[in-house]
C-alpha positions as CSV (number, residue, x, y, z in Angstrom):
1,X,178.7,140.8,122.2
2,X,177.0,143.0,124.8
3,X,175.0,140.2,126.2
4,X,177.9,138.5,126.5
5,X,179.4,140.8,128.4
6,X,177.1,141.6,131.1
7,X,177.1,138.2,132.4
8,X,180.1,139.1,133.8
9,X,178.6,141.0,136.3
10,X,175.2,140.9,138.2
11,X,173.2,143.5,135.9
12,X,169.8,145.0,136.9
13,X,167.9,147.2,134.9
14,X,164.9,149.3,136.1
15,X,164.0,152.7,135.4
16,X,160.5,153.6,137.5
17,X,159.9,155.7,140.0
18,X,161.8,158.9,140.3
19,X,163.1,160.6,144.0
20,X,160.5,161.6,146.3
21,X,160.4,162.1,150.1
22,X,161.9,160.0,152.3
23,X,162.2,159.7,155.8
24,X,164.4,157.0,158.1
25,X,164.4,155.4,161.5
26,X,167.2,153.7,163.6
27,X,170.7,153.1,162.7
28,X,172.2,153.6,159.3
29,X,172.8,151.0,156.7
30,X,176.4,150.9,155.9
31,X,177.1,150.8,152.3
32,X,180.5,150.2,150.6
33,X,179.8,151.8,147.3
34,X,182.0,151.5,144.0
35,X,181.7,151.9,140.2
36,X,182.7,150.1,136.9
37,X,183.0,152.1,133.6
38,X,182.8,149.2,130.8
39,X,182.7,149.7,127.3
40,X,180.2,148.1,125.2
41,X,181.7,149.1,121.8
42,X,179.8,151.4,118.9
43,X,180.8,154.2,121.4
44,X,178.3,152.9,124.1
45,X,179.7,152.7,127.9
46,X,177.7,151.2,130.7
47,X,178.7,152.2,134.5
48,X,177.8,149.8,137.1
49,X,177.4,150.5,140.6
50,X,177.8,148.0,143.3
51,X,176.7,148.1,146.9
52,X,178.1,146.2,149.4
53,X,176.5,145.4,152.5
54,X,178.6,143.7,154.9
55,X,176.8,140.4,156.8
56,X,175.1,141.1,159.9
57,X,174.8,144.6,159.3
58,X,171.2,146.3,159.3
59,X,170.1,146.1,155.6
60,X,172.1,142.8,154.7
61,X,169.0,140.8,154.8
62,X,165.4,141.0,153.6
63,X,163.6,143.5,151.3
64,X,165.1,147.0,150.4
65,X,163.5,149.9,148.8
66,X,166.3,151.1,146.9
67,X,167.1,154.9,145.2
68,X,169.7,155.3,142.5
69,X,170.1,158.6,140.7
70,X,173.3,159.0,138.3
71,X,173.8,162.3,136.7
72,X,177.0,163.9,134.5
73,X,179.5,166.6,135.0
74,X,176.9,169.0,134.1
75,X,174.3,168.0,136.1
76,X,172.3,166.3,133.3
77,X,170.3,163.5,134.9
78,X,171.9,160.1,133.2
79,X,169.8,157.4,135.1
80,X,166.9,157.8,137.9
81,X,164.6,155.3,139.3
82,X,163.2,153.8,142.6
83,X,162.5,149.8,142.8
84,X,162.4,146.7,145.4
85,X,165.3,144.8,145.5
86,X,163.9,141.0,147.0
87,X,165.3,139.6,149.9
88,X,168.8,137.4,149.1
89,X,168.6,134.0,149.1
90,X,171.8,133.4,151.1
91,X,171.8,135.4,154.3
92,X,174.9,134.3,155.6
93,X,177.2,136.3,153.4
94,X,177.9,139.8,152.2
95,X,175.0,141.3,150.1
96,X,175.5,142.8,146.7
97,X,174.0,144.8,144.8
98,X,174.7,145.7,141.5
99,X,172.8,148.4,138.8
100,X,173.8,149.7,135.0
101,X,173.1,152.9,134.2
102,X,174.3,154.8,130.8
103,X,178.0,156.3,131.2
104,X,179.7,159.4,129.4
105,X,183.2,160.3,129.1
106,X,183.9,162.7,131.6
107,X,182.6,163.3,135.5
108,X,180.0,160.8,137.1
109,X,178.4,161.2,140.0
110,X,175.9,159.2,141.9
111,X,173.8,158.6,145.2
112,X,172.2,155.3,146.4
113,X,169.6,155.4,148.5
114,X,168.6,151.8,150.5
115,X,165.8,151.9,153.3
116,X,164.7,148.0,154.9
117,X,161.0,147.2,154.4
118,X,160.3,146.1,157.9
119,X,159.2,147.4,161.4
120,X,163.0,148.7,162.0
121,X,162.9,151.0,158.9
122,X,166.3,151.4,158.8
123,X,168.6,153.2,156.3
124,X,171.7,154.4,154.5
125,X,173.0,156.2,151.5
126,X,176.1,156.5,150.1
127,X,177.8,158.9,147.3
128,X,180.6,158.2,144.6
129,X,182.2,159.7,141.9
130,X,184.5,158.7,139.0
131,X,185.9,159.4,135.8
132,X,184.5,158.2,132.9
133,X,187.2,157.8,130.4
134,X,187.0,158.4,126.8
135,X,187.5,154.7,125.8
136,X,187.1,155.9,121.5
137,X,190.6,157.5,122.0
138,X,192.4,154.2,123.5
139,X,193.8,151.3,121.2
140,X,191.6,148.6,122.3
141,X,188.7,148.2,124.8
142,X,189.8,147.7,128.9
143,X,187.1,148.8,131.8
144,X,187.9,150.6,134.8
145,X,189.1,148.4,137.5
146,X,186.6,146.6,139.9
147,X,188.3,146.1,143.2
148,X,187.5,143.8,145.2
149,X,188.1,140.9,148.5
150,X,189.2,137.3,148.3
151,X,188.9,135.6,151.6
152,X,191.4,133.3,152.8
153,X,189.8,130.4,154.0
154,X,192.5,128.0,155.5
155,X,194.5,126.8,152.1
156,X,191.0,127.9,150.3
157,X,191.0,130.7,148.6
158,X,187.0,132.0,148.2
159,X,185.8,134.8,145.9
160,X,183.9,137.5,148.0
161,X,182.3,139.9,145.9
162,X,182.4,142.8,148.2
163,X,183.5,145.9,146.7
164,X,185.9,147.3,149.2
165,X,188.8,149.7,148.9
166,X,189.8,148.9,151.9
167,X,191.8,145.5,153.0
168,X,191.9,143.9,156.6
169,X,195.6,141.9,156.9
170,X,193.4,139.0,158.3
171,X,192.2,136.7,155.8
172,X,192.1,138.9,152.7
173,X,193.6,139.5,149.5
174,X,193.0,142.5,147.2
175,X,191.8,141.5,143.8
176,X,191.6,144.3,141.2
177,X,189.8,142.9,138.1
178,X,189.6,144.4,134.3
179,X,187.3,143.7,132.1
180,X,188.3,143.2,128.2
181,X,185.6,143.0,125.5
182,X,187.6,142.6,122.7
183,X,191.0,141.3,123.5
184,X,192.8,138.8,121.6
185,X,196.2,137.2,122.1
186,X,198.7,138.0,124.5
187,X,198.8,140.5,127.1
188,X,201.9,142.5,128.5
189,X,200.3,143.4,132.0
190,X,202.6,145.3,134.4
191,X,201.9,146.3,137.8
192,X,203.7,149.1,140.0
193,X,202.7,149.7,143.7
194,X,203.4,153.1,145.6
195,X,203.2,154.1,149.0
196,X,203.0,157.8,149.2
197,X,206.4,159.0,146.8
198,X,208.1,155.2,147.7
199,X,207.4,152.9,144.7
200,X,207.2,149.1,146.6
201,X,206.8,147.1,143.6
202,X,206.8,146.3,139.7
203,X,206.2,143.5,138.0
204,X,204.9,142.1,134.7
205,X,203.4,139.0,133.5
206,X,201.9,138.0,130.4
207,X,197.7,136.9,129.9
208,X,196.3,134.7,127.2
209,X,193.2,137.1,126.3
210,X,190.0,134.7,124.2
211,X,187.8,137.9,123.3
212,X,185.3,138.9,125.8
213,X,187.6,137.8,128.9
214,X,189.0,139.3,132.8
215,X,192.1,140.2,133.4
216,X,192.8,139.5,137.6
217,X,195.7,141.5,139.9
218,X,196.1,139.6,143.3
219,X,197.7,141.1,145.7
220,X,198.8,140.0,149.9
221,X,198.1,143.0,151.9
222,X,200.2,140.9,154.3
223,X,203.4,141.4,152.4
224,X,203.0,145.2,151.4
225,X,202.4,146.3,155.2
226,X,199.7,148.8,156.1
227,X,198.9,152.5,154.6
228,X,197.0,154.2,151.5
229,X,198.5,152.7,148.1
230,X,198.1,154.1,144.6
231,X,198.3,151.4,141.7
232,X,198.9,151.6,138.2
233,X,198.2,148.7,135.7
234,X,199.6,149.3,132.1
235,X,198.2,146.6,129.9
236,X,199.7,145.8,126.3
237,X,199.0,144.2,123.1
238,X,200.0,144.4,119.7
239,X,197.8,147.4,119.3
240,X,199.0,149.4,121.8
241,X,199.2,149.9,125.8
242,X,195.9,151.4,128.6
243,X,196.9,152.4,131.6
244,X,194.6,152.3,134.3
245,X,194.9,153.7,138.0
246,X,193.6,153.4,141.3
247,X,194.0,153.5,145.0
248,X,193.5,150.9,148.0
249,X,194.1,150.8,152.0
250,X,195.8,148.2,153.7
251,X,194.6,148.4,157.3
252,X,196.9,146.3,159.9
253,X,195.3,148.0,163.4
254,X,196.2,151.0,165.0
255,X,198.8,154.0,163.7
256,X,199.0,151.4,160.2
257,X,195.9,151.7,159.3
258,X,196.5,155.9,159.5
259,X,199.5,156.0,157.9
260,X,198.5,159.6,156.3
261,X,199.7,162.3,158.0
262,X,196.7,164.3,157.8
263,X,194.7,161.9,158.3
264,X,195.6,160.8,161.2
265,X,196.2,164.6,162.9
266,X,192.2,164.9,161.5
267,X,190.5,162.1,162.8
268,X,192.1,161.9,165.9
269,X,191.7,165.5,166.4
270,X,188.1,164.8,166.2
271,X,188.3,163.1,169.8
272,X,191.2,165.3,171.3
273,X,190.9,167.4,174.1
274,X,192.6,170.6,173.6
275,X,196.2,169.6,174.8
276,X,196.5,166.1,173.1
277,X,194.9,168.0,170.3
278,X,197.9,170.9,170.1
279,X,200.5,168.1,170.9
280,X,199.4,165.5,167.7
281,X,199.1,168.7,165.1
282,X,202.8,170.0,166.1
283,X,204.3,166.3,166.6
284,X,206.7,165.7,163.5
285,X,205.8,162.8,161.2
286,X,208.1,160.4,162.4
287,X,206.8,160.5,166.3
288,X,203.1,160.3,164.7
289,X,203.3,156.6,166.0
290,X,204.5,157.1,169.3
291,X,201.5,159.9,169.6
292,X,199.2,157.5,168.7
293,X,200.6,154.7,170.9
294,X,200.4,157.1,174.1
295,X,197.0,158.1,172.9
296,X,195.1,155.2,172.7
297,X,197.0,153.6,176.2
298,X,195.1,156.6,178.1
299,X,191.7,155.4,176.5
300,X,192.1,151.6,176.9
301,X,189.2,150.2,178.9
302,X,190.8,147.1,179.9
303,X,194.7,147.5,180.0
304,X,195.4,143.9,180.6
305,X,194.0,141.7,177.9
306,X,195.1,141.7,174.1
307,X,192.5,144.2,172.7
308,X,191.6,147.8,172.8
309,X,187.6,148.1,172.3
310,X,188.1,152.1,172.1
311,X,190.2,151.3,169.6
312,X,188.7,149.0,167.7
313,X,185.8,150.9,168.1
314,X,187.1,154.2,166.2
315,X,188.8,152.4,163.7
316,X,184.9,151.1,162.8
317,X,184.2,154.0,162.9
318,X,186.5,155.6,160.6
319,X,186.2,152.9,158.5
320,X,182.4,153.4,158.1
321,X,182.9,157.4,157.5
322,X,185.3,156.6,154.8
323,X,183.3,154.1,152.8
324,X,179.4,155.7,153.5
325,X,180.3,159.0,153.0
326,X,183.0,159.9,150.7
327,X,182.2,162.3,147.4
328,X,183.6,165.9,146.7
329,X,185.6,165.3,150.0
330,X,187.0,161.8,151.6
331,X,184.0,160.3,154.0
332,X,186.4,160.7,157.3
333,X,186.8,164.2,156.2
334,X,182.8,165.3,155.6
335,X,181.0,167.0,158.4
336,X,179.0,163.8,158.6
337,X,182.1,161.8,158.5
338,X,183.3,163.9,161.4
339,X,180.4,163.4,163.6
340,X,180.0,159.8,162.9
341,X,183.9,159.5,164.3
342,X,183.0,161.4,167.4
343,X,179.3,160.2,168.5
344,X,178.9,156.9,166.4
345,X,175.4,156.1,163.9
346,X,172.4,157.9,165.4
347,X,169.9,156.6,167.2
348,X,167.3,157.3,164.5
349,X,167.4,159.4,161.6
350,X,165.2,162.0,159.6
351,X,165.4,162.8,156.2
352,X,163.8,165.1,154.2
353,X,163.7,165.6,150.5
354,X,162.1,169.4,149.3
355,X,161.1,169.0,146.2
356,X,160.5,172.9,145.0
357,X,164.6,173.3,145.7
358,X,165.8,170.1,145.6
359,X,167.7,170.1,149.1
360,X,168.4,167.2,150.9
361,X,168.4,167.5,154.8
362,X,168.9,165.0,157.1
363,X,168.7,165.0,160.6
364,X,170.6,162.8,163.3
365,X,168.9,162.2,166.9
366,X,171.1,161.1,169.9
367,X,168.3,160.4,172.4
368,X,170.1,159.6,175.3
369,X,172.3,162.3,175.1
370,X,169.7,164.4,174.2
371,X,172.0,166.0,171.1
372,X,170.7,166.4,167.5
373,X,172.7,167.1,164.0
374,X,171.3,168.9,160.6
375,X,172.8,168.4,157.9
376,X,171.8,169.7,154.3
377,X,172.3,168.9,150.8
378,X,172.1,171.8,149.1
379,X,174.0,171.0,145.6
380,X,171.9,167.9,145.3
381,X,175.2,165.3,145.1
382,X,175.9,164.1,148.6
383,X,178.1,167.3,149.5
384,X,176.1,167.5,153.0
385,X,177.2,170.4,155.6
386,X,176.4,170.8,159.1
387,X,173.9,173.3,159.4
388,X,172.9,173.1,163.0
389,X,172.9,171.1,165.8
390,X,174.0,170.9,169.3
């Protein structure tokens, strides 16, 4: 049964070469990292990470030297090793990658660490963190869900696999995916949506299950409208009911895409002078839009066509601090979150790994500005501060 089930997903297994030094040129990969908690039965659980690397980004084709280290709640070091991942056959598309390492019930955390093999030397890491659940204690087997795109290709609808949590309006459907090793029968699967405290939707259908076998939510981000979502799929059978939760974006362009409060007062306060800065934090909810509207008017290059590139540009930006650097806090909150919003990726890069106290530091150089940032890992799980800097 377990072969079975890992043809499901693209497994690699490797365990060589443990975390050394490391050291990086030029511009950050950007990595959309996620993770899959699926049971195996006989009380074995296999998580497996999956890094996304959008197309035509640095790292989306050619070899990578690639870093994963998995450890539990209490620090206990589940899965470590160092390997080459080949360059992908198709270069046209997204790149994933995917690795198994051993799960427990309780806290997971990981890093993955990708560098390219070639004269630019770029690279990128990313940090994630999920609950393992203790799947002995539910009524029958269902992973954690995989959430991922389906791009809208004219009337063609085409699987991407790209992990994302994070859902452009243009193109793209959310699919949020469950895997069932032992299911049989029929399914009572019911769906309920909620933006912020306002539920938006529930509704149930019913699944033919055939043992090993997925389980698919679709959802149109077009029809839900943008903002942060929190789902919850309760799925049935004559054995009982698993519930299973998670959380997605919807991003429609400009205040939508920010629909949190806080978030938006935080990122935008990033870039604030000191009086739009006093007038966003002590606007009231409601005229968040209009702030943001007035905002981004003042900073428009080029008033009289369609687009706003400083726009455009932050939102990429955001975007990027959320997905590379998210962990004990969200990625558009972490201090390198925070200067990613406000400078962009780095020129180059430095980092450091001391092995006698196992600190991270990593080190971003703005040339032409002549501005550097250091920022250290001192817990050893992606919780990076700003240490220095100018």
């Amino acid at each position: 049964m377990t072969s079975r089930l890992f043809r499901l997903l693209p497994v690699l297994f490797t365990f060589t070469l443990a975390f050394g030094s490391a050291f990086a040129r030029s511009s950050s990969i950007p990595i959309v990292l996620d993770t899959v908690a699926i049971p195996a039965g006989n009380d074995t659980i296999r998580v497996q990470l999956l890094a996304g690397i959008p197309s035509g980004k640095p790292g989306s084709t050619g070899r990578l030297l690639v870093s994963v280290r998995a450890r539990d709640s209490r620090g206990r070091t589940l899965a470590e090793f160092e390997r080459v991942e080949p360059a992908p056959p198709d270069t046209l598309g997204d790149r994933v990658l995917a690795w198994t390492v051993p799960g427990k019930p309780g806290k997971l955390e990981a890093r993955v660490r990708l560098k390219t093999l070639n004269d630019r030397e770029d690279a990128g890491d990313a940090d994630v963190q999920m609950n393992v659940p203790d799947f002995s204690k539910e009524p029958f087997l269902v992973s954690t869900p995989w959430l991922m795109t389906l791009r809208r290709d004219s009337t063609e609808v085409r699987y991407r696999n790209l992990p994302s949590h994070v859902l452009r309006s243009q193109g793209q459907d959310l699919l949020i995916r469950f895997i069932l090793p032992q299911a049989s029968g029929d399914c009572r699967v019911r769906v309920v949506l909620r933006r912020g405290s306002q539920q938006v939707s529930d509704s149930t259908f019913t699944q033919a299950m055939r043992g090993l076998d997925t389980l698919d939510v679709r959802e149109d981000p077009r029809r839900l409208g943008g903002g942060q979502y929190k789902f919850q799929v309760t799925i049935s059978n004559g054995n009982g009911a698993v519930k299973r939760e998670g959380t997605f974006q919807v991003a429609i362009g400009g205040v939508d895409l920010l629909r949190d409060p806080v978030l938006v007062r935080t990122v935008l306060g990033y870039i604030a002078s000191g009086e739009e800065r006093l007038a966003i934090e002590t606007a009231p909810e409601d005229s968040l839009s209009a702030v943001w509207d007035r905002f981004w008017k003042r900073r428009d290059p080029s008033p009289d066509t369609g687009s706003n590139e400083a726009l455009d540009r932050f939102l990429d930006r955001v975007d990027q601090a959320t997905n590379r650097f998210g962990g004990v806090v969200p990625g558009w909150r972490s201090d390198r979150g925070r200067i990613l919003i406000q400078h962009g990726d780095p020129e180059r890069t430095e980092r450091v790994f001391d092995p006698s106290t196992r600190t991270d530091t990593e080190i971003w150089y703005y040339d032409q500005r002549n501005m550097s940032y250091v920022f250290q890992d001192a817990e050893g799980f992606g919780n990076y501060k700003l240490t220095g800097g100018q």
